[in-house]
C-alpha positions as semicolon CSV with decimal commas, in nm:
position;residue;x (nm);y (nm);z (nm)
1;X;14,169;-0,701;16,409
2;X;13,851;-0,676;16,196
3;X;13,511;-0,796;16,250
4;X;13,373;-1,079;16,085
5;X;13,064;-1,188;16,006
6;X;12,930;-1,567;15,895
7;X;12,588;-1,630;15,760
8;X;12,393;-1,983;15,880
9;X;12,339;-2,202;15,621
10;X;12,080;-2,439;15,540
11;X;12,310;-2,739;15,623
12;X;12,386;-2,586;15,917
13;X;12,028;-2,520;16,083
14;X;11,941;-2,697;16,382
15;X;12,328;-2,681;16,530
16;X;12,441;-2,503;16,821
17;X;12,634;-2,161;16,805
18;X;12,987;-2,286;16,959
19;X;12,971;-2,576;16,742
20;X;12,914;-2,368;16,406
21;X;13,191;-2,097;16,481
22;X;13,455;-2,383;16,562
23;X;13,373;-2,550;16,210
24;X;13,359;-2,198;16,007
25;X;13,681;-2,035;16,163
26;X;14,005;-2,232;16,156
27;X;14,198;-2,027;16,407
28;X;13,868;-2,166;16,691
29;X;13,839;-2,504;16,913
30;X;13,537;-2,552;17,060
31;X;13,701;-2,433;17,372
32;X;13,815;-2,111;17,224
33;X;13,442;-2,075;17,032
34;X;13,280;-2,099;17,418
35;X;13,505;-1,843;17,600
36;X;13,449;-1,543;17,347
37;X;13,051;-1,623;17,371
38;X;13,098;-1,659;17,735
39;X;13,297;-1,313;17,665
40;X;13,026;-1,159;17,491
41;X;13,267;-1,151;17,171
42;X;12,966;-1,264;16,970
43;X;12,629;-1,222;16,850
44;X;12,322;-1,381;16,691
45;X;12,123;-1,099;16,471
46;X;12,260;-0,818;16,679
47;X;12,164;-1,036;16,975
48;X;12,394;-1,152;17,262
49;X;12,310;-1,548;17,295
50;X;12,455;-1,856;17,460
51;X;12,720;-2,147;17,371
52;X;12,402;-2,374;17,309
53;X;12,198;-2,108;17,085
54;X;12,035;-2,324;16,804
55;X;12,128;-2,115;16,491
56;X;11,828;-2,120;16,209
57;X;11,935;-2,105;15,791
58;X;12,010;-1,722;15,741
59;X;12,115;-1,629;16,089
60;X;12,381;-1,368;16,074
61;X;12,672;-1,401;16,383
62;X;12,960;-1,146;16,414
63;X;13,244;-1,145;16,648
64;X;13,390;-0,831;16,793
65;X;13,719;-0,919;16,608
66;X;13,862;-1,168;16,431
67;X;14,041;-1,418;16,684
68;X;14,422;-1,434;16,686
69;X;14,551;-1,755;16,493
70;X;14,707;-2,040;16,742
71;X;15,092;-2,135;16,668
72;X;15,200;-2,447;16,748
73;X;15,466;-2,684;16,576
74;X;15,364;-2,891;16,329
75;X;15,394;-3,262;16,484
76;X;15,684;-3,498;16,287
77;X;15,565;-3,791;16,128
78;X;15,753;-3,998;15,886
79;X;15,524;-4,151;15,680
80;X;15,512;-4,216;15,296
81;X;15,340;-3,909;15,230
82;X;15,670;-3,733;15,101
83;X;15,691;-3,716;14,726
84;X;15,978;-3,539;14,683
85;X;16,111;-3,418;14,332
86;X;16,379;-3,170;14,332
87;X;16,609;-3,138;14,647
88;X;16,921;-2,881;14,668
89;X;17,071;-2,795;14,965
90;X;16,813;-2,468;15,024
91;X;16,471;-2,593;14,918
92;X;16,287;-2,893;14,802
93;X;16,020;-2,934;14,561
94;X;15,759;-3,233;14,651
95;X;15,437;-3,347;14,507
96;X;15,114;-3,343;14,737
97;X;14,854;-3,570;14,644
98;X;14,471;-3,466;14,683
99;X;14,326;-3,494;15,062
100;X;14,646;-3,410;15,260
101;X;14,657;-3,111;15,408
102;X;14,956;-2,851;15,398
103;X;14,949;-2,779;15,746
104;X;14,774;-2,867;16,056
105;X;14,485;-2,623;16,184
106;X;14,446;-2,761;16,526
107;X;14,790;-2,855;16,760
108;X;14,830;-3,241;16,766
109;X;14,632;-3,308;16,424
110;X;14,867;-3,540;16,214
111;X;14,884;-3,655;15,859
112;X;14,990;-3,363;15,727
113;X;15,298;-3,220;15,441
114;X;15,426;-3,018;15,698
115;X;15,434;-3,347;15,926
116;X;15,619;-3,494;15,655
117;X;15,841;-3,195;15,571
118;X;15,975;-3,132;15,910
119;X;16,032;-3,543;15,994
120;X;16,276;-3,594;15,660
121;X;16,408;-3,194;15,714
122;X;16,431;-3,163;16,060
123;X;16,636;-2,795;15,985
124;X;16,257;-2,660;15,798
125;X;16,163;-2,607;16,221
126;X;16,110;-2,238;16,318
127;X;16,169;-2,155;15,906
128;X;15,822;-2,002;15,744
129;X;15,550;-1,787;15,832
130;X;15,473;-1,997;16,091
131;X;15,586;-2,290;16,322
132;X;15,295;-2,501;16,171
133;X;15,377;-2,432;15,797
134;X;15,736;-2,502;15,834
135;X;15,940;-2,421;15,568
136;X;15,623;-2,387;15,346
137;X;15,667;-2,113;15,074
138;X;15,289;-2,168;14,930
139;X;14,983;-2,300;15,014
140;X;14,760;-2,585;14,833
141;X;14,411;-2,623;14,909
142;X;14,357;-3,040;15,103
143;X;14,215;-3,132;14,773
144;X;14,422;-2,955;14,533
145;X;14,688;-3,197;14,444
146;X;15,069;-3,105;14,269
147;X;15,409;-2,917;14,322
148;X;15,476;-2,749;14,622
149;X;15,809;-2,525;14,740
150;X;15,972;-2,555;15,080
151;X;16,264;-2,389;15,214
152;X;16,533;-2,536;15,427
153;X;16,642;-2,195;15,578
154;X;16,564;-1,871;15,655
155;X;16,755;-1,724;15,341
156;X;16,645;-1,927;15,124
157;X;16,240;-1,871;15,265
158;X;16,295;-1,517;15,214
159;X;16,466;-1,495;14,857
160;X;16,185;-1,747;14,782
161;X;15,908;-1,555;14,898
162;X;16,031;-1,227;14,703
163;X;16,075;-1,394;14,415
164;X;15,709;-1,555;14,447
165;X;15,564;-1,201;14,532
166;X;15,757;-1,006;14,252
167;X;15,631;-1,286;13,991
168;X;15,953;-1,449;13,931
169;X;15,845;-1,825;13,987
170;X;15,653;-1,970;13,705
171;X;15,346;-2,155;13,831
172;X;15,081;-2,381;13,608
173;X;14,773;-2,557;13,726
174;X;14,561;-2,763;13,541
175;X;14,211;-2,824;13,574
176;X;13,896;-2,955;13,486
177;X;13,606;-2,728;13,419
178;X;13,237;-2,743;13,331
179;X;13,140;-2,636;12,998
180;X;13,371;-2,538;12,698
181;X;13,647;-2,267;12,816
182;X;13,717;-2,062;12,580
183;X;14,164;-1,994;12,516
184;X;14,325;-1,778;12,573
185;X;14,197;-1,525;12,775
186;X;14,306;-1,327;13,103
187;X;14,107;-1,280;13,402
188;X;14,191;-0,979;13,634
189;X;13,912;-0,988;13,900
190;X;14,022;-0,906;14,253
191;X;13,959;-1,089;14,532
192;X;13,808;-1,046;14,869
193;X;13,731;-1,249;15,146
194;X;13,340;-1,353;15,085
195;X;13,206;-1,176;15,417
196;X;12,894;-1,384;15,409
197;X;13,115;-1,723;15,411
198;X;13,431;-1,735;15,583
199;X;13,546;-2,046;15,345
200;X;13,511;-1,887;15,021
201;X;13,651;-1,588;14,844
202;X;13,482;-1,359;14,627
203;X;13,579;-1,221;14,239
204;X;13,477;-0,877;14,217
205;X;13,299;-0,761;13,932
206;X;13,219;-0,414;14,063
207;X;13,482;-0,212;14,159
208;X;13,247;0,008;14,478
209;X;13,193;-0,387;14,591
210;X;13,624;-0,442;14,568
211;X;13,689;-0,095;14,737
212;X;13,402;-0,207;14,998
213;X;13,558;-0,563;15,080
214;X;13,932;-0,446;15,094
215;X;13,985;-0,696;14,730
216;X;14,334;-0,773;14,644
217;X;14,479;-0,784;14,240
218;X;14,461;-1,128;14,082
219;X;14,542;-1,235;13,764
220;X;14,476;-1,570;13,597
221;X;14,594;-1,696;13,232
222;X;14,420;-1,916;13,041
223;X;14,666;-2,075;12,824
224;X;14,512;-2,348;12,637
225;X;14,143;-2,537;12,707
226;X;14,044;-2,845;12,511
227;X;13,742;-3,054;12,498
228;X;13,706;-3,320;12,820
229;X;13,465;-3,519;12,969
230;X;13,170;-3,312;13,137
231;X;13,315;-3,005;13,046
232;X;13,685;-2,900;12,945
233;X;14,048;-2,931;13,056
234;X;14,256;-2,634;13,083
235;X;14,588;-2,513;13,150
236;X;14,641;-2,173;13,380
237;X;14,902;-1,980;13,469
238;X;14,868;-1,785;13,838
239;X;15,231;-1,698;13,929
240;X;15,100;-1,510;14,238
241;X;14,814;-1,707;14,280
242;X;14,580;-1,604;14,573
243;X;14,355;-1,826;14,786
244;X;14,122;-2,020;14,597
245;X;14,239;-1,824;14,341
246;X;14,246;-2,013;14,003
247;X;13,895;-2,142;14,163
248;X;13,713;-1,879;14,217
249;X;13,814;-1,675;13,906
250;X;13,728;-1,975;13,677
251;X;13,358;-1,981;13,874
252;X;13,349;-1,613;13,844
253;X;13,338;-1,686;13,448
254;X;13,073;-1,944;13,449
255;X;13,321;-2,248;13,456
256;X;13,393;-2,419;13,811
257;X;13,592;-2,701;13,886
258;X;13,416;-3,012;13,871
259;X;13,348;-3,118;14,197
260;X;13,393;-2,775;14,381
261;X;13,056;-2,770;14,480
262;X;13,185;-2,455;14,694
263;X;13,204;-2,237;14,400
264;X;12,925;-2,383;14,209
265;X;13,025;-2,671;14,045
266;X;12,897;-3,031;13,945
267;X;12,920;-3,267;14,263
268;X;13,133;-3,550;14,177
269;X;13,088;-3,953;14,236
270;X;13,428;-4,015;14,171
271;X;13,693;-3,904;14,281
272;X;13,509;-3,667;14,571
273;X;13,709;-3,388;14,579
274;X;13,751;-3,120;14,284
275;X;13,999;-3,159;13,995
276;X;14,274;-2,846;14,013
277;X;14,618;-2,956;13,990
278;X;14,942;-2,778;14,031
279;X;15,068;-2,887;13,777
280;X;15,428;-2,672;13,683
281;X;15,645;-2,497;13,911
282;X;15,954;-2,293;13,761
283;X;16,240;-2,151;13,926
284;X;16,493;-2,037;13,638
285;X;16,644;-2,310;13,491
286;X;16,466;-2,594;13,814
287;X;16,145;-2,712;13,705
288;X;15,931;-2,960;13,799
289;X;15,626;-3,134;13,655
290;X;15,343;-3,286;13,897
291;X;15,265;-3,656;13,913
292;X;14,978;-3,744;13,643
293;X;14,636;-3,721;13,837
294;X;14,537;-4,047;13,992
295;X;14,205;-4,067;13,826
296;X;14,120;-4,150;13,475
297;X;13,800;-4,075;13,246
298;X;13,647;-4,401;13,286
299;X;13,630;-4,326;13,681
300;X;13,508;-4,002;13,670
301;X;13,137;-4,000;13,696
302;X;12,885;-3,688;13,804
303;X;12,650;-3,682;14,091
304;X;12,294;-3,781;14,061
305;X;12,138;-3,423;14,107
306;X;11,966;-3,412;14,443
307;X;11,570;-3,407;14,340
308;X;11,463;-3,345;14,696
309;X;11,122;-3,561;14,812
């Protein structure tokens, strides 16, 4: 596997090394983060340096290699977090609302869609890319709310996935944006992994910069954009939408979501997380619509900008 590299931020100054890499790299516990320092798997500025290292804003650690992820089963839990909208006998479409996660990162972590998934569709175990993401055909972001796709066998994961690779399943998000958005437009900026944060990804504008970071195609549509509160409301299309995706492309143009602070956008009061829906999922003649967002105008309000002393 490939090196990676993380750069300290200011937030993060004063903390100790073990406790930094198991916050910035899903696949790491703490325990994990303290046997490849122990290993000498890592380093501080070129340096070697302990478990208890206090990193400074700027500081530059690299591992060796990027660590192998952890498998486990995702842990049933009936609960009332299942929305679901369209069931047939191979897959099920379901709505996930904002702040639940798809999957669990660590074993035993609970209150999760896939907890939900694999409690009502016991038969979605060992179907996927992974036992944790069971029967999962695509990802949403914890505070991306909408339609999701999960398979109830292996056929049905696999037709799904080729169909979602080769472009054949319609997919809409909505979102809100800062400033006015301008409609309709394309943007085809590849993505890479941002090498100096391991949470983000980066739209390439330079193609020596794509070829350097190994960026993948991605193509968003802006279908429609009209005037909102703070900023606008659009309507994409993504039907092979990338990580962070629809995100980072809409940053990359000057517009971020409000309340992705991540990507540059306006922190939010209410709600506090950012606004992206998935909003339209199509499979041939089976579509399904998202639930309406559970905010409203009148409850969205900005941050006070942080004046400092």
């Amino acid at each position: 596997m490939a090196a990676i590299a993380i750069e300290v931020t200011e937030a993060e100054a004063g903390e100790r090394l073990d406790v930094v890499l198991a916050r910035r790299i899903p696949e790491l516990s703490r325990a994990r983060a303290k046997a490849l320092i122990d290993r000498g798997a890592v380093r501080v500025e070129g340096r070697l340096a302990p478990k208890s290292h206090v990193l400074s804003a700027g500081d530059r650690i690299t591992l060796d290699q990027a660590p192998a992820p952890v498998d486990f089963d995702a842990a049933a839990e009936r609960s009332g977090s299942l929305d679901v909208l369209v069931e047939t006998d191979d897959y099920v479409i379901v709505h996930k609302p904002a702040g639940l996660p798809s999957h669990p990162l660590k074993e035993g972590e609970t209150h999760t869609l896939a907890g939900a998934l694999v409690a009502k569709y016991p038969e979605m175990r060992g179907v996927g890319y992974s036992k944790r993401e069971p029967g999962i055909v695509h990802r949403l972001d914890i505070d991306t709310s909408g339609v999701m796709l999960a398979a109830r066998n292996a056929r049905a994961f696999e037709a799904l996935r080729g169909g979602l690779r080769a472009g054949e399943i319609e997919k809409r998000y909505l979102a809100r944006c800062y400033g006015e958005v301008d409609a309709p437009r394309t943007i085809d900026l590849p993505l890479a992994n941002d090498p100096r944060d391991r949470r983000k990804v980066r739209a390439c504008t330079d193609p020596r910069e794509a070829k350097r970071l190994g960026a993948r195609p991605a193509r968003t549509e802006i279908l429609s954009s009209k005037p909102a509160p703070h900023g606008s409301l659009v309507e994409v299309r993504a039907n092979h939408a990338r990580r962070h995706q629809v995100r980072a492309h809409l940053a990359a143009i000057g517009h971020p979501l409000l309340g992705d602070t991540l990507y540059g956008g306006p922190a939010l009061e209410a709600p506090q997380h950012h606004l992206l829906q998935a909003s339209f999922i199509g499979l041939g003649r089976v579509v399904a619509h998202a639930r309406a967002w559970n905010h409203s105008d009148s409850r969205l309000r900005l941050a006070e900008p942080d004046r400092g002393d």
